[in-house]
N, C-alpha and C positions, 0 to 999 in steps of 0.2 A: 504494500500500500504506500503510495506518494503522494506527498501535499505539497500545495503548488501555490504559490501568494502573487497575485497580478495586479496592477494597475489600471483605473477605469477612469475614463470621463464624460461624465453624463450631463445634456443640457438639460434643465427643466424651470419648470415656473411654478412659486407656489406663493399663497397668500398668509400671510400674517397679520394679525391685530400688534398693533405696536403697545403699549401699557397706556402709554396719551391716549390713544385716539380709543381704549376701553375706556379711561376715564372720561371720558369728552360724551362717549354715548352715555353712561351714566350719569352724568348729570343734568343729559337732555330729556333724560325720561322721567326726571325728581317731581313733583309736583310742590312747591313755594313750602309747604311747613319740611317736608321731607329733605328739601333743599337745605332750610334754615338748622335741622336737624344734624344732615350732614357737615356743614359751617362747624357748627358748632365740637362736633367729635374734632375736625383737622387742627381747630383753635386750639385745642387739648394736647393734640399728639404731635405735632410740625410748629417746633421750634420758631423756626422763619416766616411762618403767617404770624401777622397780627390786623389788629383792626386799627385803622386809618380817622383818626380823632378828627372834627370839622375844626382845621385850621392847625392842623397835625404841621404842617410844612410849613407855617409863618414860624410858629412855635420851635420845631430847631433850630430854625433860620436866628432868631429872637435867644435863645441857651447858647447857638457858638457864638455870638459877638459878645455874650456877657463873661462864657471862657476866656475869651481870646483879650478882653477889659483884664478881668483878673486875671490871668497868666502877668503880662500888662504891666500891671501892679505891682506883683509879685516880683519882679524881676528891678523894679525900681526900689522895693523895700530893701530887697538883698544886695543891691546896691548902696544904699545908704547903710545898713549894718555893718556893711564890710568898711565903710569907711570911718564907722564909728567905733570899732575893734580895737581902731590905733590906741585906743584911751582907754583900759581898762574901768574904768569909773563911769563911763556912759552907761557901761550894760549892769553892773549896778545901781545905778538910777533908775533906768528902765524895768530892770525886776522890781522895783520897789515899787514904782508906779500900778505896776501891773497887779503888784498884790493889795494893795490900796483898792484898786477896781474889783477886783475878784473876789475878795476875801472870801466872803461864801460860799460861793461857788468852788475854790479851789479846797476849802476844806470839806464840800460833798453835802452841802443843805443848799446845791442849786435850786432854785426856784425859775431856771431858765426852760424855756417850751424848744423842746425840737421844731425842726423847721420842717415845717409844714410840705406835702409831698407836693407833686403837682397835680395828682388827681384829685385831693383831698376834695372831698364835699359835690364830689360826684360821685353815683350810685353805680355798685358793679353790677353788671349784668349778670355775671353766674350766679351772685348773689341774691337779685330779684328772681331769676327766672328758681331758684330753689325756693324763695318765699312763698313763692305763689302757686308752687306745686302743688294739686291736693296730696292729702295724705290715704292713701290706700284703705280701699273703703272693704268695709268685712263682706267676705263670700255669704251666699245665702248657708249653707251649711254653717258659719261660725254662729251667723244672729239664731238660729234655730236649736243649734247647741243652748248657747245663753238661757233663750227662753225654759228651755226642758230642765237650766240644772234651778231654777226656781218652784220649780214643782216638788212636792214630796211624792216619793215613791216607793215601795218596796227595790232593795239594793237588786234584787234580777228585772223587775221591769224599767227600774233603770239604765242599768247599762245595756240592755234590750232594747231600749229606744233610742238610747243615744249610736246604738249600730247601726237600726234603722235609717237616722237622721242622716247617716254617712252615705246612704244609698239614695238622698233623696236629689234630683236633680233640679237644673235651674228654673226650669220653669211648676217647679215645688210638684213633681210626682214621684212616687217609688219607681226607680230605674231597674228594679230586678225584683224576682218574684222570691216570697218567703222559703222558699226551698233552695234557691241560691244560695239567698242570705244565710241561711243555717249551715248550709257545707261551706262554705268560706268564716263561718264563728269557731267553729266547733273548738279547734287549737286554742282560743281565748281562753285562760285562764279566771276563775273566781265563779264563772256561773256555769248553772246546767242547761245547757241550749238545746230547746226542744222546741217542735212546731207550735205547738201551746203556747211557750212563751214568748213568742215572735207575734202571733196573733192579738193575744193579749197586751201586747207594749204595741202593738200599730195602731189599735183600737185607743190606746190612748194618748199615743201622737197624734192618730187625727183630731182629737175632740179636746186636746189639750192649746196645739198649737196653730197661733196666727199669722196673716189671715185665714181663714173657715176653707175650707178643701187642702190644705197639704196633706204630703204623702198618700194620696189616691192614687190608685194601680190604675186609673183608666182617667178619659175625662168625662165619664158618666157617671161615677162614684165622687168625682172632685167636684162637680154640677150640686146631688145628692146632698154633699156634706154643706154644701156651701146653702142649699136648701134648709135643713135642718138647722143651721144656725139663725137664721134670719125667721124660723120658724116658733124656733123659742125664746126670738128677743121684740117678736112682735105679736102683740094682742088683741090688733083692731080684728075684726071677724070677718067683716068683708076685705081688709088684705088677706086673709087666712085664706078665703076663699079662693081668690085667685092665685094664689101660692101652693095650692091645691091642683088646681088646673095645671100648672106648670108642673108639679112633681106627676102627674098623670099622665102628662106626655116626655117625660124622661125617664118614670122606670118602664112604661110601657109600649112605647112608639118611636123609643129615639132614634132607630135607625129609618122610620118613614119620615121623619124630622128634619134629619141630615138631607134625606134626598127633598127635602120639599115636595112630598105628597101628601098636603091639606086635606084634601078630600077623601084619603084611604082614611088619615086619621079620625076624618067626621066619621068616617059609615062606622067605623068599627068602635071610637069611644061614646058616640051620640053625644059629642060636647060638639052644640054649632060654632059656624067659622069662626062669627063673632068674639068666640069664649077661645077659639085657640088662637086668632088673631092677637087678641089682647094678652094670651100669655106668652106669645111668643114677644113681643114687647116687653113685657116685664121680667121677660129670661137676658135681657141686655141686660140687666143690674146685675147679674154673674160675673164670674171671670174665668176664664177659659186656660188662663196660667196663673195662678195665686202667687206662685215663686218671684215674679216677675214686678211684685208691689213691693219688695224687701231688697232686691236687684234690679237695677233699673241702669241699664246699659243706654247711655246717649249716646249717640251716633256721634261719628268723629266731626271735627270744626272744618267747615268747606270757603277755603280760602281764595276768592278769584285771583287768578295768574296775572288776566289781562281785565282795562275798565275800557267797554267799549260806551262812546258814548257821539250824539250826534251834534254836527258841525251846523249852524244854521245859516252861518256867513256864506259857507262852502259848499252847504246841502249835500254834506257828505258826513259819514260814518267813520270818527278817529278810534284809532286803538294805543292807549299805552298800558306800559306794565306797571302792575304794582308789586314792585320789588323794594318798598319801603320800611319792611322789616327787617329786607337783607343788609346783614354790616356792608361797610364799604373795606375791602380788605387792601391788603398792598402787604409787600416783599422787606422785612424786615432789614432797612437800610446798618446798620449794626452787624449782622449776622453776612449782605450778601459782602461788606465789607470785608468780616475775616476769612467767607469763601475764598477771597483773590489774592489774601495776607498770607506771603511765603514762611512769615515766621513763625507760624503757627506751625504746631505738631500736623503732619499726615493725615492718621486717623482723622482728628477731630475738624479736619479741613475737607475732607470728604464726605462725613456726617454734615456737617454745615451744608456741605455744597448741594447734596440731594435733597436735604431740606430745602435746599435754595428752590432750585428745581422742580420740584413736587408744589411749592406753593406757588410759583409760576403758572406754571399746569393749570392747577385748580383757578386759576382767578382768572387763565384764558378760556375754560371750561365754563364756567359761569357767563361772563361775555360773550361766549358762543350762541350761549344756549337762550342772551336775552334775543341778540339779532336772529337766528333764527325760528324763533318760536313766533316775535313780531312779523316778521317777513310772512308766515303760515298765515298768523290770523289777518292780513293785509290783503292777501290773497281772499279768505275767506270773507270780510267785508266786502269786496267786489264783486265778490259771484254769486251771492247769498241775501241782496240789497234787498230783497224781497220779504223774505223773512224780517228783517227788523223793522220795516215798513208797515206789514200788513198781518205777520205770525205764523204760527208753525205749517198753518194751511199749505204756504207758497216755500216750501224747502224744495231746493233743486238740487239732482243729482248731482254729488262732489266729489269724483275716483279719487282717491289720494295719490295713485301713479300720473295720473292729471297733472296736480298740484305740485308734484317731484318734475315733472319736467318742465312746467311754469318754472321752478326759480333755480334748475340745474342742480338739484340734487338727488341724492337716492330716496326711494319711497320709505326704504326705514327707518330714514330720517325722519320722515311726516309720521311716520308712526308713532317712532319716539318722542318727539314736537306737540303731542295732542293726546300724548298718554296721561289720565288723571289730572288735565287740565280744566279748568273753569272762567270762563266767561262772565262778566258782568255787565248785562248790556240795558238797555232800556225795558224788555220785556224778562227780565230777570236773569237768576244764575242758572246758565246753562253750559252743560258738557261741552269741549270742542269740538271733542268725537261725535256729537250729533249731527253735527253739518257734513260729514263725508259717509254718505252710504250710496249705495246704486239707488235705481228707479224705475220710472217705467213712464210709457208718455201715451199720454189719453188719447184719444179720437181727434181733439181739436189740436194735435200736434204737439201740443204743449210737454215740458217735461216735469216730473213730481217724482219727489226721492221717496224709498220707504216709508220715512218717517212722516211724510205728510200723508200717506194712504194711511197707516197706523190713524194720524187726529180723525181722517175722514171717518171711518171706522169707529172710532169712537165718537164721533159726533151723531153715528146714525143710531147706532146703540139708545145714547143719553135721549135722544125724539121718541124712542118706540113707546110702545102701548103697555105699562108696567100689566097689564091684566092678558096680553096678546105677545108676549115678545119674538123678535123677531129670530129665526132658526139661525144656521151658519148659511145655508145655501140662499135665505132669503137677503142677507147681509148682503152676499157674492152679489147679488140682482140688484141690488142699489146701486152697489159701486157702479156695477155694469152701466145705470142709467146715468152715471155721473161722469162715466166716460172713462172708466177705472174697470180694467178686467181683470179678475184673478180668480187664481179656484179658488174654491171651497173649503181645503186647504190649507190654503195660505190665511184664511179668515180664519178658522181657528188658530195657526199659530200666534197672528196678532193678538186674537183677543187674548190669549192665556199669557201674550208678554203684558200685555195689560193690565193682568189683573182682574177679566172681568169673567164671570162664569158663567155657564152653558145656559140658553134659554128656560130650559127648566128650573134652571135654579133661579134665575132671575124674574120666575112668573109672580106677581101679587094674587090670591085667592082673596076673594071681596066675602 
């Protein structure tokens, strides 16, 4: 056997992301808090950013001529010492003098104030943004514990419930059935865990703890509990009444309930419409997640990118950004200083220097990302005039590979450009991703993006006949008369991006 080692030269072409130009797409996709987020890490970890004070450059400008005074100075003093040395008795005068002035202060009862920073009496921004934090608010599971260790208990229905409790999810149901629960106890040490005792400790988490329906296995038991409580905290006879009717159609119709079949429910309980109409009304004073009054998740703060607002002079539509949160950063003149400084050690001038570099990057990355996000939405003002004129009716198809070769860029730029961005225009905050979808173009020529057959759609809905509603295929027929053709299909899909549910469910029974 022989091995043989040869020489080869191959041409070829291959693509690479360079580390810039990943960071560059990453900061074009940020949406203004995520942006401000990220700022804020780089400020922490890179050295050589810092934030750029208003009037940051008069201000050094203003410290080196008052060095360059006292250097100055100093050089004059040391001149007149030297010439007052010839006389040994000057410099004892002068320490005499000086201790005459100092005295207490050289013997350590200064009553002298340091000098004052140059930031003093401005407020630091790590420090407010910590201030203002909330402080991390208790899971439903922790308030639920609390409430249970206020109760008296026998020591096994106690800590029976408090297992329970650990199963209970956020929107306050049992997330797993008692036979679960018991073979994941059993190892606990202190109690004897048996189906018995599981039953018995849930029976008294539900009726102990509030709001009325936690820990219900279903939401027809959490309905129930929530029933019974409101049962025995009210006396009037006629509310009993119709809090009667309503427990009569959830322990025994609710699944004709769900489906909105009124009239199976008459034949079969002989309560007229009237009596299930009204209780179906009075089953809105329920709540369908109890967990969810103890937890209360607010949707995150929607910050617009850009303020579109109109020009009257010009009878045109301006765009600028609001980037008025974002610090204004800049290149730590100090730092790119000892980048270039030979005297400095190696190491530590190579750490500088990619420091250097990296905040560069970033602060060309953010300027990228203002002009080309502007340039998108400038575009999208011009081609979309309609919409902010007249409303979502008049949205005209917008390809985003359209708009990429409008201003010579790549389409994943416009991607990235309108990812989790927001608009603030005269007709409110709107996606910018709304303005780019396909279309279709009516009978009269005209063209109309998705999104404006979606309002059509829902406008013919919001008209129909709450007692008559209209099918999917009768929907189709509208459009069709509108000058809009699409299947039958495609009308369901709208409608369930909507939100809005099948005619059946949307029928009113009088």
């Amino acid at each position: 056997m022989r091995f043989d080692t040869s020489q080869q030269m191959r041409l070829g072409q291959q693509m690479r992301l360079a580390p810039r130009m990943i960071q560059s797409m990453e900061i074009l996709q940020l949406s203004l808090l995520a942006l401000q987020e990220r700022i804020d890490q780089e400020l922490e970890s890179n050295v050589a950013l810092e934030i750029a004070e208003p009037g940051a450059d008069l201000q050094q400008v203003a410290e080196e001529k008052r060095d360059a005074e006292r250097e100055e100075r100093q050089g004059e003093r040391e001149l007149i010492v030297g010439e007052q040395t010839r006389d040994g008795s000057e410099d004892f005068e002068r320490l005499s003098s000086m201790e005459s002035s100092l005295g207490d202060a050289l013997d350590g009862d200064s009553t002298w104030e340091r000098p004052r920073a140059r930031n003093d009496g401005e407020r630091d921004r790590k420090m407010d943004a910590m201030a203002n934090t909330p402080s991390r608010a208790e899971s439903l599971v922790e308030q639920l514990q609390h409430q249970w260790a206020l109760n008296e208990f026998t020591p096994e229905i106690g800590e029976a419930g408090k297992r329970i409790i650990e199963y209970i999810d956020d929107d306050g149901r049992l997330g797993a059935d008692l036979e679960t629960i018991l073979d994941q106890s059993r190892e606990i040490p202190g109690v004897e865990w048996s189906l018995e005792l599981l039953e018995k400790a849930l029976w008294a988490v539900q009726h102990t703890l509030e709001p009325a329906g936690m820990a219900a296995r279903n939401v027809r038991e959490s309905l129930l509990l929530q029933l019974e409580a409101i049962e025995e905290q009210d006396s009037d006879p006629e509310e009993l009444a119709g809090w009667a009717d309503v427990r009569t159609l959830i322990e025994d119709h609710f699944d004709d309930l769900l489906q909105n079949r009124l009239p199976r429910i008459e034949q079969r309980s002989h309560i007229p419409m009237a009596r299930i109409s009204a209780a179906r009304e009075r089953m809105r004073k329920l709540i369908l997640a109890p967990g969810r009054e103890l937890v209360s998740e607010s949707p995150p703060p929607i910050i617009p990118d850009v303020m579109v607002e109109y020009d009257e002079s010009n009878d045109c539509y301006v765009a600028a950004l609001t980037d008025g949160l974002l610090p204004t950063l800049r290149v730590s003149p100090q730092y790119e200083q000892m980048a270039k400084d030979r005297s400095v050690e190696k190491p530590t001038r190579e750490f500088v220097g990619n420091s250097v570099r990296n905040a560069q990057w970033l602060i060309e990355s953010i300027n990228q990302r203002k002009n080309t996000l502007l340039r998108v939405v400038n575009v999208v003002l011009a081609r979309q005039r309609d919409f902010f004129d007249h409303g979502p009716l008049h949205l005209k198809p917008l390809p985003m590979i359209e708009v990429a070769d409008q201003l010579g860029i790549h389409v994943g730029t416009v991607s990235r450009a309108v990812a989790d961005k927001w608009l603030q225009t005269p007709r409110g905050v709107v996606p910018l991703r709304r303005f780019f979808s396909g279309g279709t173009e009516t009978e009269s020529g005209e063209d109309m993006s998705w999104e404006a057959v979606k309002e059509v759609v829902k406008g013919i809905i919001d008209a129909e006949d709450p007692a008559k509603p209209l099918s999917d295929q009768a929907i189709s027929d509208a459009l069709k008369e509108k000058g809009v053709t699409i299947a039958r299909r495609t009308v369901v899909k709208y409608r369930e991006q909507l939100g809005i549910p099948a005619a059946r469910m949307r029928k009113r029974h009088s």
